[in-house]
N, C-alpha and C positions, 0 to 999 in steps of 0.2 A: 748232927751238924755242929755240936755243941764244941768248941776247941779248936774250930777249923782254921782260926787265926791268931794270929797275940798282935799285938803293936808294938812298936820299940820306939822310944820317945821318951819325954820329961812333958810331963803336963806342967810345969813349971816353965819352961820355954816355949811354950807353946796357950796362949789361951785360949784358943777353941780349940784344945784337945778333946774336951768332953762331947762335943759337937760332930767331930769329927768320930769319934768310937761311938756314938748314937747310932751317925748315919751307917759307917760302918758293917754295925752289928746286924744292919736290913740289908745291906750291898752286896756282903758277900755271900750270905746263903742265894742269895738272889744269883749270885755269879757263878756260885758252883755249881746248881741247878742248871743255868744255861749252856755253862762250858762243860759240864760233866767232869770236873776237875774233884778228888776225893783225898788228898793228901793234905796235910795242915800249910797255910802260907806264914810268913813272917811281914810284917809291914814296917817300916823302917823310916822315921820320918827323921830326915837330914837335913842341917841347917849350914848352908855354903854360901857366904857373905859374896865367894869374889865369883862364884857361879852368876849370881842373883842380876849382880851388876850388869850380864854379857846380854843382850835382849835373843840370841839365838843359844842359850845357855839349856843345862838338860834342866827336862820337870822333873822325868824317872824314868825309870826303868827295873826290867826283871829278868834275875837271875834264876833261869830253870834248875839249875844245878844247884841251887842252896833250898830251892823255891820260897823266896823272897822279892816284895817287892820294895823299889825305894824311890820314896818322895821327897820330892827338894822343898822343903816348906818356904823360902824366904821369898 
């Protein structure tokens, strides 16, 4: 299970990145266990100021075709 994700991100933009890669690192084994999912994911944390603003604006979403997912941090 070891590699089954990477995060893409700036811990510099982000201060609970360490927080979030903690939780993470229990989440996802947890998730590919459940979902029976066995290929590496990408996690992609995106910062979109005029998303943020829209109150029916995206959180995330995933692309099966990169298998990637992406979160809107703001």
């Amino acid at each position: 299970m070891k590699n089954i994700f990477k995060i893409i991100g700036s811990s510099e933009n982000y201060p609970e990145f360490q927080q979030f890669y903690d939780l993470s690192t229990k989440f996802v084994p947890f998730a590919q266990k459940q979902l029976g999912f066995n290929k590496p994911v990408s996690i992609n944390l995106v910062s979109d100021p005029e998303n943020a603003k829209d109150p029916l604006g995206k959180t995330a979403y995933y692309d099966p075709n990169n298998m990637s997912i992406t979160l809107f941090v703001d």
